[in-house]
Backbone atoms as SQL, in Angstrom:
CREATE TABLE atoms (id INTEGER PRIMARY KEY, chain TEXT, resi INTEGER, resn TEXT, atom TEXT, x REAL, y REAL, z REAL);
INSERT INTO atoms VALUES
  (1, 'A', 1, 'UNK', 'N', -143.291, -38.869, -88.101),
  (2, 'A', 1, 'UNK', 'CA', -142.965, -37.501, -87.742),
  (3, 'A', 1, 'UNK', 'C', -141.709, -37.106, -88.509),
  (4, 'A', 2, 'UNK', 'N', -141.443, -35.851, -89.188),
  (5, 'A', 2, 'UNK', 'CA', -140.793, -35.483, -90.036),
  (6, 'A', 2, 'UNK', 'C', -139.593, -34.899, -89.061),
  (7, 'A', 3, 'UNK', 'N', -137.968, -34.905, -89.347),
  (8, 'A', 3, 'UNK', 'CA', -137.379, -34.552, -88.782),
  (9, 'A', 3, 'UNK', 'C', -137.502, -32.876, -88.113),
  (10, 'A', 4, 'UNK', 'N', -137.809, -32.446, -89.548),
  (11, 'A', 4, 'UNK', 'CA', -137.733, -30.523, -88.993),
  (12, 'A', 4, 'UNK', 'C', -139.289, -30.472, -87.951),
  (13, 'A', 5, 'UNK', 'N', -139.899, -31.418, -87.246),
  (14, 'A', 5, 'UNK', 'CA', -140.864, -31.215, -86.532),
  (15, 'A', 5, 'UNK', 'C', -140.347, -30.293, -85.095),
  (16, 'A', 6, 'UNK', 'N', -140.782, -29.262, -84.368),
  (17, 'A', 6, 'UNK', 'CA', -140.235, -28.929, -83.553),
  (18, 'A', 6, 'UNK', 'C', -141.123, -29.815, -82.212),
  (19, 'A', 7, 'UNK', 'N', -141.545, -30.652, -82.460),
  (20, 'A', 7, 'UNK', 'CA', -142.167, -31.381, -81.577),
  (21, 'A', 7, 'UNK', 'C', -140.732, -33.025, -81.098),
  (22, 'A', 8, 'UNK', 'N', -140.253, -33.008, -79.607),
  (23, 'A', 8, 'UNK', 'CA', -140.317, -33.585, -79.503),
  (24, 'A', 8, 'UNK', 'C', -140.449, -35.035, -79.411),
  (25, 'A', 9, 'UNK', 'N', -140.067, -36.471, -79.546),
  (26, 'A', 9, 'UNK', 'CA', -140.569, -37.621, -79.492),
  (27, 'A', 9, 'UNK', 'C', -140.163, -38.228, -77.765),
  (28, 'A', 10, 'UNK', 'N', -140.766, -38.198, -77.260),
  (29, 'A', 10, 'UNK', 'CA', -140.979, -38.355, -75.583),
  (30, 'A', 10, 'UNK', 'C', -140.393, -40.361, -75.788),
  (31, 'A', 11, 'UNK', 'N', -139.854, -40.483, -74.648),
  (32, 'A', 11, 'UNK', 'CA', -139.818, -42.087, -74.822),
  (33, 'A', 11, 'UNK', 'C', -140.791, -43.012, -73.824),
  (34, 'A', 12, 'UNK', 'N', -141.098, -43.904, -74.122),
  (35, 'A', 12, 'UNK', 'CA', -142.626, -44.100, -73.445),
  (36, 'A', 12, 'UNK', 'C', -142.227, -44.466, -71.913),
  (37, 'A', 13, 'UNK', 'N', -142.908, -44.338, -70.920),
  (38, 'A', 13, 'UNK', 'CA', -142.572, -43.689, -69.267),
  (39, 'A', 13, 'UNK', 'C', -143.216, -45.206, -68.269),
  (40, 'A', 14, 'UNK', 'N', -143.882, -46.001, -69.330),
  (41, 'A', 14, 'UNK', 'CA', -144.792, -47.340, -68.363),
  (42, 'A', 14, 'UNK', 'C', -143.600, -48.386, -68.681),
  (43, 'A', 15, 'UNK', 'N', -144.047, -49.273, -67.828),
  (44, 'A', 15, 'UNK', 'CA', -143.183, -50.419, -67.444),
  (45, 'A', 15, 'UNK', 'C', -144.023, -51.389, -69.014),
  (46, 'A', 16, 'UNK', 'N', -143.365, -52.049, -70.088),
  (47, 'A', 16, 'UNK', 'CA', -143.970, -53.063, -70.433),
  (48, 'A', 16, 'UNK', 'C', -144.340, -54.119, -69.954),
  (49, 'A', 17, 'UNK', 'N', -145.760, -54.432, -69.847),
  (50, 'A', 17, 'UNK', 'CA', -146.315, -55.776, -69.161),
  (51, 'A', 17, 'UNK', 'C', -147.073, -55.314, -67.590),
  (52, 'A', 18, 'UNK', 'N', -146.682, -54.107, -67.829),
  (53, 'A', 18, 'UNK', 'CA', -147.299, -54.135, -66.374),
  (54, 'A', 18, 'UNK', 'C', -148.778, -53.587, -65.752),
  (55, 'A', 19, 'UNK', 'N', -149.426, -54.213, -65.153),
  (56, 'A', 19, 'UNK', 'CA', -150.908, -53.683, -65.221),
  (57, 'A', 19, 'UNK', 'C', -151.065, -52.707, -64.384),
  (58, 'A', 20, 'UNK', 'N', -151.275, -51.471, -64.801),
  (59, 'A', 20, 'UNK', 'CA', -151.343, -49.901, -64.077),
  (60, 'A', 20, 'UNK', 'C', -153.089, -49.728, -63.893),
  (61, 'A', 21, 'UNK', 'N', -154.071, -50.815, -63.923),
  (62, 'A', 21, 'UNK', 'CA', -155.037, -51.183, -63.351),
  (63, 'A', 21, 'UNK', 'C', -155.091, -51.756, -62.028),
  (64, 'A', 22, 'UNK', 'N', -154.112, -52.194, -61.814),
  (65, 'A', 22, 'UNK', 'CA', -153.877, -52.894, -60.490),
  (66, 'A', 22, 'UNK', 'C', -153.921, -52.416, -59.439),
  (67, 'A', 23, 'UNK', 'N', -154.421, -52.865, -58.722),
  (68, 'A', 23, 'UNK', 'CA', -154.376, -51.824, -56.739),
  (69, 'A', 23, 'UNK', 'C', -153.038, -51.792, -56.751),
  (70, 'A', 24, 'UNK', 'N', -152.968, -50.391, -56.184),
  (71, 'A', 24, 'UNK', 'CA', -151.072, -50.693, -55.332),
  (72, 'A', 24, 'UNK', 'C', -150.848, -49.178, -55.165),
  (73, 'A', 25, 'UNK', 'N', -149.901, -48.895, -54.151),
  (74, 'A', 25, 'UNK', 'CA', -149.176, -47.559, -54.435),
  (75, 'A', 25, 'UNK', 'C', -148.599, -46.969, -55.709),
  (76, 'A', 26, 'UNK', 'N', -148.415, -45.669, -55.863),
  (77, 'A', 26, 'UNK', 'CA', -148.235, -45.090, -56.765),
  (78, 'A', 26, 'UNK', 'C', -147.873, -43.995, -56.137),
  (79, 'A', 27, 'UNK', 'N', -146.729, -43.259, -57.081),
  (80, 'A', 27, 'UNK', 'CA', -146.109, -41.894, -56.971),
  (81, 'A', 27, 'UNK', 'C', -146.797, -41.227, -57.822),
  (82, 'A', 28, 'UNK', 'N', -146.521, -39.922, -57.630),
  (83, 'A', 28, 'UNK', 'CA', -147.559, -38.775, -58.495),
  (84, 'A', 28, 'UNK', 'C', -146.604, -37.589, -58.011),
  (85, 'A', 29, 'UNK', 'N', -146.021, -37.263, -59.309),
  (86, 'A', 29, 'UNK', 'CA', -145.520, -35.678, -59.362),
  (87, 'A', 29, 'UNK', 'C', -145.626, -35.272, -59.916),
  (88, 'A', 30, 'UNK', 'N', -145.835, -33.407, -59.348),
  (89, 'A', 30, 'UNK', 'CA', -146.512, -32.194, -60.237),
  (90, 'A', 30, 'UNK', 'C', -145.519, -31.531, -60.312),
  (91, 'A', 31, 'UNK', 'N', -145.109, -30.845, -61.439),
  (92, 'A', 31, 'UNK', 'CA', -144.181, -29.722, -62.258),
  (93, 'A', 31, 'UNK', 'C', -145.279, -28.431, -62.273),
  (94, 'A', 32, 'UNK', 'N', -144.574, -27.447, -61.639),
  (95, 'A', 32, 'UNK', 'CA', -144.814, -26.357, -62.229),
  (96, 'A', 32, 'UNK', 'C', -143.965, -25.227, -62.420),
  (97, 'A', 33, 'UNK', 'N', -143.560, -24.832, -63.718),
  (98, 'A', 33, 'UNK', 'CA', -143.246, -23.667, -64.369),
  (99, 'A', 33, 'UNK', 'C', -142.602, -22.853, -62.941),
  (100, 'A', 34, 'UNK', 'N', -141.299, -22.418, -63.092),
  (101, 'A', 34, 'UNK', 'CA', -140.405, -21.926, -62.331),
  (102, 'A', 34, 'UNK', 'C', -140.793, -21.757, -60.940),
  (103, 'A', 35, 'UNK', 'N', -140.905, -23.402, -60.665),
  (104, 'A', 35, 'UNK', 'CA', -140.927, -23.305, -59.196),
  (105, 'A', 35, 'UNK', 'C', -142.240, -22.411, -58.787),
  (106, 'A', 36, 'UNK', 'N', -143.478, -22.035, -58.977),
  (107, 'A', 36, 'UNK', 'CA', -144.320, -21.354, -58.617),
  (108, 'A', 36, 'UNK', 'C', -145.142, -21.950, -57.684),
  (109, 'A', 37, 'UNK', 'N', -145.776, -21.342, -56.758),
  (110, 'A', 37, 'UNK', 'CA', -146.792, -22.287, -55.607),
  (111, 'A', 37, 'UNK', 'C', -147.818, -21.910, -56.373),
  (112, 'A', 38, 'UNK', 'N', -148.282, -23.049, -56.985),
  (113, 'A', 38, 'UNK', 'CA', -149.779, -22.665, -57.514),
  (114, 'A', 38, 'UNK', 'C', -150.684, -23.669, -56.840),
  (115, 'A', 39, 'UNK', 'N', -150.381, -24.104, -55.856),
  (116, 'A', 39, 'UNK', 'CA', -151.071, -24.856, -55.020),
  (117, 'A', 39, 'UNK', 'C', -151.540, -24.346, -53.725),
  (118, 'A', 40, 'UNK', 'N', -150.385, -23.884, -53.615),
  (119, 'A', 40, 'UNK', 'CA', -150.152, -23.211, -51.833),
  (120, 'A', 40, 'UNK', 'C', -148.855, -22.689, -51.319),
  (121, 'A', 41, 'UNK', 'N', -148.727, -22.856, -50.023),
  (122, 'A', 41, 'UNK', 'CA', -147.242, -22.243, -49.621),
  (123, 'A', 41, 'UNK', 'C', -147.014, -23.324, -48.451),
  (124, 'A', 42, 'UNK', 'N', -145.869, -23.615, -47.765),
  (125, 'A', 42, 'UNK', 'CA', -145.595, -24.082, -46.852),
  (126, 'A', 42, 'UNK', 'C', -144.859, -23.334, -45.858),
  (127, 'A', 43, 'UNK', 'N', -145.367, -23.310, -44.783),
  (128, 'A', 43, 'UNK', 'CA', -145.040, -22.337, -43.802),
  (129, 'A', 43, 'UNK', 'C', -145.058, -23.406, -42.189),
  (130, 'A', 44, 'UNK', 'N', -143.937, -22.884, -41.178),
  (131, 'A', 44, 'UNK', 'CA', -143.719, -23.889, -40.295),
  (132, 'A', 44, 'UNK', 'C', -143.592, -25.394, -40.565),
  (133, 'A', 45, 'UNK', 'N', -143.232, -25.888, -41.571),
  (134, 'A', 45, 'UNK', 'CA', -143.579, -27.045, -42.032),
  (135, 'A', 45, 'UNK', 'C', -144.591, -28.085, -42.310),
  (136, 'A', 46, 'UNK', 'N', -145.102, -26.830, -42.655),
  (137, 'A', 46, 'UNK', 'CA', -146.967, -27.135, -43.352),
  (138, 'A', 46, 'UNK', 'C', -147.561, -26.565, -44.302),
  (139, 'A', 47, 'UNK', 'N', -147.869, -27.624, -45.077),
  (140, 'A', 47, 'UNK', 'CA', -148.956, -27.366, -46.058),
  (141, 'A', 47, 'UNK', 'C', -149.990, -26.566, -46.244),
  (142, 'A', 48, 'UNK', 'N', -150.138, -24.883, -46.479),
  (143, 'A', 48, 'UNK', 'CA', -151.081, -24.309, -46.479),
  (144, 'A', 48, 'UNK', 'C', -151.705, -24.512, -47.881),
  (145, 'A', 49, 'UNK', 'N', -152.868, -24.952, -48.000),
  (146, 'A', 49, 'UNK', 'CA', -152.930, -24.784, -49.552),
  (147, 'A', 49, 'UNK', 'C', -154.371, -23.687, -49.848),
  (148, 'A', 50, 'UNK', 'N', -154.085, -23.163, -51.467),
  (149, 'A', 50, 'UNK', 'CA', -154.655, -22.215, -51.834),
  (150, 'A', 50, 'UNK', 'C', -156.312, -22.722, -52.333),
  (151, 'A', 51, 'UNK', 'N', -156.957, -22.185, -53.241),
  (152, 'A', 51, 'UNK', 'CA', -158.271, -22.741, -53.769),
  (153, 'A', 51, 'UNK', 'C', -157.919, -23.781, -54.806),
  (154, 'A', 52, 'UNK', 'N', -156.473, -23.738, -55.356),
  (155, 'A', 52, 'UNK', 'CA', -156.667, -24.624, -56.732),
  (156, 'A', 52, 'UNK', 'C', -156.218, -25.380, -55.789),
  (157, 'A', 53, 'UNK', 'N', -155.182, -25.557, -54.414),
  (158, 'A', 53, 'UNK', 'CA', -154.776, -26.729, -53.745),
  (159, 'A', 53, 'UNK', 'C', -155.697, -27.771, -53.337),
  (160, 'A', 54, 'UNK', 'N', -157.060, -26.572, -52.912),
  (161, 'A', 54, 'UNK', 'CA', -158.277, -27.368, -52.060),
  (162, 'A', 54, 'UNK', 'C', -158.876, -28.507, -53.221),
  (163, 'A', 55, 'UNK', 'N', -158.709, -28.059, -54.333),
  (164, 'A', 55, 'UNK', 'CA', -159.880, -28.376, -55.766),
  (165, 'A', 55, 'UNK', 'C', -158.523, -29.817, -55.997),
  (166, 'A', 56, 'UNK', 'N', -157.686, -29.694, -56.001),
  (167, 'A', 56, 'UNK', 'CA', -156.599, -30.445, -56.389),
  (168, 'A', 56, 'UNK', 'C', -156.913, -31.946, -55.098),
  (169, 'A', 57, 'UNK', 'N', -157.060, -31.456, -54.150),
  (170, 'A', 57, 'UNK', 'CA', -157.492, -32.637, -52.985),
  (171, 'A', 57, 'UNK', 'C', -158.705, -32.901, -52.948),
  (172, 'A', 58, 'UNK', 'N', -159.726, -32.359, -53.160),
  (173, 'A', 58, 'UNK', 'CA', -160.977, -33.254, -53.031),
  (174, 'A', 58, 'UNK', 'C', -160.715, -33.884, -54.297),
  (175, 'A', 59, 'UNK', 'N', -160.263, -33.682, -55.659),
  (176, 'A', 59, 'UNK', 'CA', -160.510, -34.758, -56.920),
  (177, 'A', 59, 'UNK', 'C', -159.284, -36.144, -56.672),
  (178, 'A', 60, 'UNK', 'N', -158.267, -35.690, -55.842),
  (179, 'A', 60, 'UNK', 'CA', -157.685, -36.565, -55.552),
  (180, 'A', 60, 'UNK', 'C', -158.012, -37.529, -54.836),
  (181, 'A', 61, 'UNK', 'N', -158.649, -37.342, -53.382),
  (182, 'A', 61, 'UNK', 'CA', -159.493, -37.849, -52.330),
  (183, 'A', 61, 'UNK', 'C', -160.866, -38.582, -53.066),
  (184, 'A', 62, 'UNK', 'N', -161.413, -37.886, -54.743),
  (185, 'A', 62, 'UNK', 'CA', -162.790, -38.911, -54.350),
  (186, 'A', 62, 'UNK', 'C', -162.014, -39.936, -55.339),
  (187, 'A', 63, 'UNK', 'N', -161.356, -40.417, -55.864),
  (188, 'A', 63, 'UNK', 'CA', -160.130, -41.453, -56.434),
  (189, 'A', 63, 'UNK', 'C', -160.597, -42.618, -56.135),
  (190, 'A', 64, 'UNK', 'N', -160.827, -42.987, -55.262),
  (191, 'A', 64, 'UNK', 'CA', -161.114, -44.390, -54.626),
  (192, 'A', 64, 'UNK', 'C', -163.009, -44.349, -55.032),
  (193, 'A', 65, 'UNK', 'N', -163.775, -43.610, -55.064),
  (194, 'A', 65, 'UNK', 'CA', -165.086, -43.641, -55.294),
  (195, 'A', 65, 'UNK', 'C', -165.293, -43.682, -56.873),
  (196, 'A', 66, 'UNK', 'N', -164.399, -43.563, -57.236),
  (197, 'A', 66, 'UNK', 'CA', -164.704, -44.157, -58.818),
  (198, 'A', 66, 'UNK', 'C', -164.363, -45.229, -59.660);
């Protein structure tokens, strides 16, 4: 990659050696663009979520079936 690239070089984010095949817990966080609910809203201290929230949990939920 040439210096005047306006791209970035990211530094790599996995543990070396470590098998991310493996059963186990895992964290998972989503960024979105100035703070926007593009999921849902939380109200009373709950999770209302929208249509992309619903679509976002069933692909999460069938996880284990694949």
């Amino acid at each position: 990659m040439s210096s005047s690239s306006p791209h970035r070089v990211r530094k790599p984010l996995r543990a070396p050696g470590f098998d991310y095949a493996a059963p186990g817990m895992y964290m998972v966080t989503i960024c979105v663009h100035h703070m926007e609910q593009r999921f849902g809203t939380v109200q009373s201290g709950r999770v209302l979520l929208n249509d992309a929230g619903r679509m976002v949990m069933r692909h999460w939920n069938s996880i284990p079936e694949r």
